[in-house]
TITIKE-103069 format. One record per residue (C-alpha): residue number from 0; residue in one letter; x, z, y. Coordinates in Angstrom, 2 decimals. Layout:
REM TITIKE-103069
[NUM,A,[X,Z,Y]],
...
END
This chain:
REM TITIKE-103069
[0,X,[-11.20,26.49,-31.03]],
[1,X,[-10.92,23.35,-33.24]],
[2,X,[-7.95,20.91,-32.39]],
[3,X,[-10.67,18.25,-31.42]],
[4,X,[-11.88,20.39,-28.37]],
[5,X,[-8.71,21.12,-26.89]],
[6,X,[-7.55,17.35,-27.14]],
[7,X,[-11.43,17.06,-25.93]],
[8,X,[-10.70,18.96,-22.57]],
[9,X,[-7.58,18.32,-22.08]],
[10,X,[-8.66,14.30,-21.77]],
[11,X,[-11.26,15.91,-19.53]],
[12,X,[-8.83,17.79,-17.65]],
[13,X,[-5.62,15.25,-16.90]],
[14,X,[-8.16,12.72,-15.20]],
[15,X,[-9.08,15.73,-12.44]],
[16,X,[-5.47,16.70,-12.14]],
[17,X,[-3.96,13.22,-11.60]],
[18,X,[-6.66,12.73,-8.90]],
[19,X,[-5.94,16.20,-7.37]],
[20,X,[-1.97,15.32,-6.98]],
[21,X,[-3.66,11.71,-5.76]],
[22,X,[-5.19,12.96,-2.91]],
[23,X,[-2.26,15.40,-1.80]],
[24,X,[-0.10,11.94,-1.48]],
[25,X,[-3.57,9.87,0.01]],
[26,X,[-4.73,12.09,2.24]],
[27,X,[-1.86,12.41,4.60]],
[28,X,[-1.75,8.57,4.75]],
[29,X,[-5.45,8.43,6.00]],
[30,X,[-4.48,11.05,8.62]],
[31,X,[-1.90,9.27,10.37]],
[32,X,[-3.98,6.03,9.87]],
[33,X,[-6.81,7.62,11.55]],
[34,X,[-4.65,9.14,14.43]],
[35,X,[-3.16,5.39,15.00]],
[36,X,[-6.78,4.40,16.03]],
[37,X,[-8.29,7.18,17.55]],
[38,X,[-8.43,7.67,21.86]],
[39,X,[-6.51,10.31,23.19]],
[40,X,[-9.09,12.69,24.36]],
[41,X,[-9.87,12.96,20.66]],
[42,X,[-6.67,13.49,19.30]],
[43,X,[-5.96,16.19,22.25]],
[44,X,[-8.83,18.23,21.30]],
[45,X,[-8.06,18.26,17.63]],
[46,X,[-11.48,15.88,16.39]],
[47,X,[-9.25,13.24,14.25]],
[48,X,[-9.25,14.31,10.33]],
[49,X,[-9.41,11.29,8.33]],
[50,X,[-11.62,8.54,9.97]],
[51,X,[-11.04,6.85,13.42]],
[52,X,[-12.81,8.89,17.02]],
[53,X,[-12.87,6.74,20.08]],
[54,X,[-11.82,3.82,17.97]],
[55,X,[-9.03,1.93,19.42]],
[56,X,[-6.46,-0.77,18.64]],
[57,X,[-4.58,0.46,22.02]],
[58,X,[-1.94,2.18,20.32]],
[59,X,[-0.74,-1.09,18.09]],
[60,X,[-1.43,-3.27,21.03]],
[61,X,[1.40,-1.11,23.20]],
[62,X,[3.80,-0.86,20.43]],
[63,X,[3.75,-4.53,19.55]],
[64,X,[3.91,-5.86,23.17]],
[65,X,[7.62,-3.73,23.12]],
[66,X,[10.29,-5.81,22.65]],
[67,X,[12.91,-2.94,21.41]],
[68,X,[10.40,-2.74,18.55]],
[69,X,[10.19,-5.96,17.85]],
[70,X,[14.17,-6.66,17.68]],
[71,X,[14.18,-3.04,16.07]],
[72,X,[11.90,-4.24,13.22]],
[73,X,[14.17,-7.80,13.10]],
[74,X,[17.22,-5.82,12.30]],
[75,X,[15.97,-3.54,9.38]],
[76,X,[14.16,-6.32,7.41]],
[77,X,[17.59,-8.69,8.31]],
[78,X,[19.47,-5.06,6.74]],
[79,X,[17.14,-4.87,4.03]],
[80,X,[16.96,-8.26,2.49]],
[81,X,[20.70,-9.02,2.88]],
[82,X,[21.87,-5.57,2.03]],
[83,X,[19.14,-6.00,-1.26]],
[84,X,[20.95,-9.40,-2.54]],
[85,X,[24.45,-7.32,-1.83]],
[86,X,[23.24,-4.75,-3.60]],
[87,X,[21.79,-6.90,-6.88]],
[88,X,[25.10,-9.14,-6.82]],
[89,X,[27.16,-6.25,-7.27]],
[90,X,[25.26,-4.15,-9.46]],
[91,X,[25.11,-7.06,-11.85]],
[92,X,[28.45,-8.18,-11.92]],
[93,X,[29.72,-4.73,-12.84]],
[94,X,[27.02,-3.77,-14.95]],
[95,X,[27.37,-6.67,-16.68]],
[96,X,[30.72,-6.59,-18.43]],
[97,X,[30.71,-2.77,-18.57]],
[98,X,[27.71,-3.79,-21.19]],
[99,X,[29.93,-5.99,-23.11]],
[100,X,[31.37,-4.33,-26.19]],
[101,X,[35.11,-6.74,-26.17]],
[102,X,[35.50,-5.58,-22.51]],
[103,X,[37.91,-2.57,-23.93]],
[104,X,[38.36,-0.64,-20.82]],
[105,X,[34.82,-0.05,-19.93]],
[106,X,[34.94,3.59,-21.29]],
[107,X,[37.09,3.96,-18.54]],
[108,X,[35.26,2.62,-15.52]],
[109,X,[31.93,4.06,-17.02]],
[110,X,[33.63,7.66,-16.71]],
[111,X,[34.97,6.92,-12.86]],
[112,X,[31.27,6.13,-12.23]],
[113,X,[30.10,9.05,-13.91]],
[114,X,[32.01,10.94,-11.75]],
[115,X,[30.60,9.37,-8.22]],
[116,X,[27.06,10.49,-9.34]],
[117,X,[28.46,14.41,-9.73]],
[118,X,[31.67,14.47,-6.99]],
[119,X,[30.33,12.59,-3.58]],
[120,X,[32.52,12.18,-1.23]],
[121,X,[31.74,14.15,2.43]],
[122,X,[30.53,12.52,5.93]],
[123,X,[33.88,12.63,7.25]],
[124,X,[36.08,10.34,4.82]],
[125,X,[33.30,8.01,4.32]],
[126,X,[33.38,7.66,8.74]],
[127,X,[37.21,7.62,8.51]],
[128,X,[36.66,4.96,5.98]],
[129,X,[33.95,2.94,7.71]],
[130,X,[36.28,2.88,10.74]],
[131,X,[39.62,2.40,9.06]],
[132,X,[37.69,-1.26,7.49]],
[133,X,[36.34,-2.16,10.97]],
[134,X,[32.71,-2.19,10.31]],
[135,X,[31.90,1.11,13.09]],
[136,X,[29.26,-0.94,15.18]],
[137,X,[28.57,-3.87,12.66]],
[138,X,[25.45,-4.22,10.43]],
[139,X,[28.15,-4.56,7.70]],
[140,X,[28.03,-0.48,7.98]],
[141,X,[24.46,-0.18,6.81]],
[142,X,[25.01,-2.53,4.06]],
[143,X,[28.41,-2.84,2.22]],
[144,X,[29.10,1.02,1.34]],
[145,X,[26.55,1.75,-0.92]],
[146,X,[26.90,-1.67,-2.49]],
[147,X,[26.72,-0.16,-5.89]],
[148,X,[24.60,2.66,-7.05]],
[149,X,[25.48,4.71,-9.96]],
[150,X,[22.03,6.04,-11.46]],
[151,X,[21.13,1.67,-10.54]],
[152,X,[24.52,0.91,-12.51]],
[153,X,[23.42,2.56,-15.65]],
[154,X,[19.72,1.24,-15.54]],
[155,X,[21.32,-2.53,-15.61]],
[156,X,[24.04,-1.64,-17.82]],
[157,X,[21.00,-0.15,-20.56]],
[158,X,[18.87,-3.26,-19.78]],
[159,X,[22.08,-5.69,-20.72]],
[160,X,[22.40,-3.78,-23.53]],
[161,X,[18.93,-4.54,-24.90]],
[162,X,[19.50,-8.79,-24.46]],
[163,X,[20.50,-9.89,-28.44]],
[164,X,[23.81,-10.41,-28.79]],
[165,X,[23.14,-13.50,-30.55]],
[166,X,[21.97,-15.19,-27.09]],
[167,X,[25.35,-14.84,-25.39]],
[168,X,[26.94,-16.01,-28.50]],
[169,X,[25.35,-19.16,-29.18]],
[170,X,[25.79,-20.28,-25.44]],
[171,X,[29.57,-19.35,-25.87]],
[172,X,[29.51,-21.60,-29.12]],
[173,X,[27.78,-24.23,-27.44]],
[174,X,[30.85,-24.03,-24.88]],
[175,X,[29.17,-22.17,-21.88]],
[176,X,[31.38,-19.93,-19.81]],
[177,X,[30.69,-16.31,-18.56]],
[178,X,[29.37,-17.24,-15.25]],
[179,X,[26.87,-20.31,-16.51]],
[180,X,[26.17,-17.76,-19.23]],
[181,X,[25.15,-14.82,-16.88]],
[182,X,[23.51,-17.30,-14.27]],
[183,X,[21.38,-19.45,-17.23]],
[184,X,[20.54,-17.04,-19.92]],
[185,X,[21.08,-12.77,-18.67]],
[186,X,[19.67,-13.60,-15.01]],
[187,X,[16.45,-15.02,-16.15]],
[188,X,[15.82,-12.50,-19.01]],
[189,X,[16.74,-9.65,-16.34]],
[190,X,[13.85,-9.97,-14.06]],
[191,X,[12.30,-6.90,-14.95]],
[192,X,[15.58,-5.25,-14.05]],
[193,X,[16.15,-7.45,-11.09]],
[194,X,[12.81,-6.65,-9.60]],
[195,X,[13.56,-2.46,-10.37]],
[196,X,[16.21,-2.56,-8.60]],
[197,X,[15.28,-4.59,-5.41]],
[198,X,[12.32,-2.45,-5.31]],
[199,X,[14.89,1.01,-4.98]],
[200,X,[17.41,-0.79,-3.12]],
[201,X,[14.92,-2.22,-0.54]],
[202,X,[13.44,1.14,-0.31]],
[203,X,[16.70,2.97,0.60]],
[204,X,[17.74,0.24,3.09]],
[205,X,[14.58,0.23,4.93]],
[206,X,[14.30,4.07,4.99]],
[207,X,[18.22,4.90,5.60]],
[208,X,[18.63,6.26,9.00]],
[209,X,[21.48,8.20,8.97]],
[210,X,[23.98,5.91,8.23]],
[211,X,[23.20,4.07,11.20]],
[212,X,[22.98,7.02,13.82]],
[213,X,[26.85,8.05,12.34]],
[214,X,[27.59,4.47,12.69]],
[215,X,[25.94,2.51,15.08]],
[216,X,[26.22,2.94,18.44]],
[217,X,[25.24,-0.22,20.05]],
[218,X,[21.73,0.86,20.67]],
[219,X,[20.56,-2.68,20.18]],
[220,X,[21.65,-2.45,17.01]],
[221,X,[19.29,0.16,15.78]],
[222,X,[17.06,-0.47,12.99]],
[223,X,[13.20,0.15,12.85]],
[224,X,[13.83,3.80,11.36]],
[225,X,[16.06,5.23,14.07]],
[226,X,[13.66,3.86,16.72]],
[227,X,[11.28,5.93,15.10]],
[228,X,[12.99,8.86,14.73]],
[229,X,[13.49,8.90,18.45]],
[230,X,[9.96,8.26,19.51]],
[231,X,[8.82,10.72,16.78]],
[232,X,[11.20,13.69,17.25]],
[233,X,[12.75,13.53,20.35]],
[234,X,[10.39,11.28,22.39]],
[235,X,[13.45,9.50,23.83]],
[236,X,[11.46,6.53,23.62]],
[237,X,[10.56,4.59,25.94]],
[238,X,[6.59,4.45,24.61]],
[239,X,[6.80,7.89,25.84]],
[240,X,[6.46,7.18,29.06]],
[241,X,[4.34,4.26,28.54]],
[242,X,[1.67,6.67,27.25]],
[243,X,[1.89,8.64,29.97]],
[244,X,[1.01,5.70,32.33]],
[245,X,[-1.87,3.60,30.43]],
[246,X,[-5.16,5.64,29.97]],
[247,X,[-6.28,6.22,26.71]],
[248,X,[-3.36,6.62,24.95]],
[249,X,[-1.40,9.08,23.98]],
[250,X,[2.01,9.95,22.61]],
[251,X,[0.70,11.19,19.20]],
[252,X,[-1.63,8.38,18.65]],
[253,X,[1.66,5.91,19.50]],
[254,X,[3.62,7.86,17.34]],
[255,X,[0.99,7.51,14.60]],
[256,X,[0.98,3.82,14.86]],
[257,X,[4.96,3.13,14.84]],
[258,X,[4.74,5.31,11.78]],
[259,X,[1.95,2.87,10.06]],
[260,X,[3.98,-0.45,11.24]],
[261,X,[7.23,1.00,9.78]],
[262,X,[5.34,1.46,6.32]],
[263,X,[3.43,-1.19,5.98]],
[264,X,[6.09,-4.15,5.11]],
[265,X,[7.21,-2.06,1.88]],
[266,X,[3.76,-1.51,0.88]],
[267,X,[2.68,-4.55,0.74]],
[268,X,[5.65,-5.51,-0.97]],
[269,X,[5.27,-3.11,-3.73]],
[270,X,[1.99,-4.39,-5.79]],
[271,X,[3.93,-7.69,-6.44]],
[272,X,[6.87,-6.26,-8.40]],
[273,X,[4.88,-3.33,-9.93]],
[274,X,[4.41,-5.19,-13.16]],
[275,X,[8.54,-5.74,-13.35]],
[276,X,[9.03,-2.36,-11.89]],
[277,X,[7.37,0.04,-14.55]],
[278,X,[9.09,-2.48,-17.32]],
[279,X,[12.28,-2.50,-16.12]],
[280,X,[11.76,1.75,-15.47]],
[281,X,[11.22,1.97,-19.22]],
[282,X,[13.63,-0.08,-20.70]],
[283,X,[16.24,1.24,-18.95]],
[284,X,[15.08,5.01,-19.85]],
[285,X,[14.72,3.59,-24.07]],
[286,X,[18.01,2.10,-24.53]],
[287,X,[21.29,3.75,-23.22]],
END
């Protein structure tokens, strides 16, 4: 077989591929959005694939008339935003001078955080920790201890790299100091980076759980996420018994529909910063 053919059918071939692995990720999303508008008889008998039965908006209508939800769904995009600029102001300010070559010591504090991305440190200190600063019960304990990720560290640190050196020293000539430097010529040539790593750090924050069931246990403090997990696992919920009391509804179906509200705000988020994402992705993979 001539070299043509095989580049022929392979071009043939990725296309089918990529929209095989497509549908393994799409296809589970249309589920649950069916489920979120289908009538319970339907989904008890098993009917509901990938388009609506017994269309219904009951199942948003319920969840969005609770209040729990509502405060629930306050408190992760207040975590999320303000645990996002945390996580950008720090990231920057170390990866910043750790990219500067007459910062001598940054051999040094590149190899400590080389070692928090292989050694991580247990549940246990990092509670013992959390408690020792006072944050057991705050927001602050969703937020300010993963301030700074590593793997986010380096990206920054490459895409500071890339900048031309010549930049930062004519605004040094021109007697600018480090901070109107950063704030007037790295910020606004870093958006590509800035907008990679909002995009992971929001992500995290409005997926992380965990942190807040070890820490938080002011239950109107939860976030969106743990509200979910309750209703979805262990149907501690109160929606549980609300389905049980309205006809037409049912658990499943309500669980459906939290499941579609607590996606939606990072999905529509995502097609904005896509451009900036992918950029900032490959620069930081190029240059190291």
């Amino acid at each position: 077989m001539s070299p043509s053919n095989k580049t022929s059918r392979l071009a043939l071939l990725n296309p089918l591929i990529l929209l095989l692995i497509s549908l393994t990720m799409l296809l589970p999303i249309l589920n649950i959005i069916a489920q979120s508008l289908s009538g319970s008889v339907a989904l008890s008998t098993g009917k509901v694939i990938l388009w609506p039965v017994e269309f219904t908006m009951a199942n948003y209508a319920t969840v969005l008339h609770q209040a729990a939800i509502w405060r629930a769904f306050g408190i992760s995009v207040m975590i999320t935003v303000c645990g996002t600029l945390i996580n950008l102001i720090m990231t920057a300010s170390l990866a910043y001078p750790l990219s500067r070559h007459e910062y001598r010591e940054r051999k040094y504090i590149l190899l400590m955080v080389l070692i928090t991305m292989i050694f991580h440190a247990p549940l246990i200190p990092n509670y013992l920790l959390v408690r020792s600063l006072g944050l057991l019960d705050t927001l602050w304990a969703l937020m300010l201890p993963g301030a700074i990720s590593a793997f986010n560290l380096f990206v920054m640190r490459s895409f500071f790299l890339s900048i031309p050196n010549e930049l930062i020293e004519s605004a040094r000539i021109d007697g600018a100091g480090e901070l109107r430097t950063v704030w007037s010529i790295i910020l606004p040539l870093s958006k590509p980076a800035m907008a990679t790593m909002s995009i992971i750090y929001s992500v995290a924050l409005w997926n992380n759980y965990s942190n807040a069931m070890y820490y938080i246990n002011n239950r109107a403090l939860f976030p969106l996420q743990v509200k979910l997990r309750e209703f979805v696992i262990t149907d501690s919920s109160d929606l549980a018994n609300t389905a049980n009391d309205v006809a037409n509804l049912s658990p499943e179906g309500l669980k459906m529909a939290v499941i579609v509200i607590a996606t939606i705000p990072i999905m529509l988020v995502y097609p904005f910063l896509q451009k900036h994402f992918i950029k900032g992705m490959l620069i930081g993979s190029i240059k190291s």
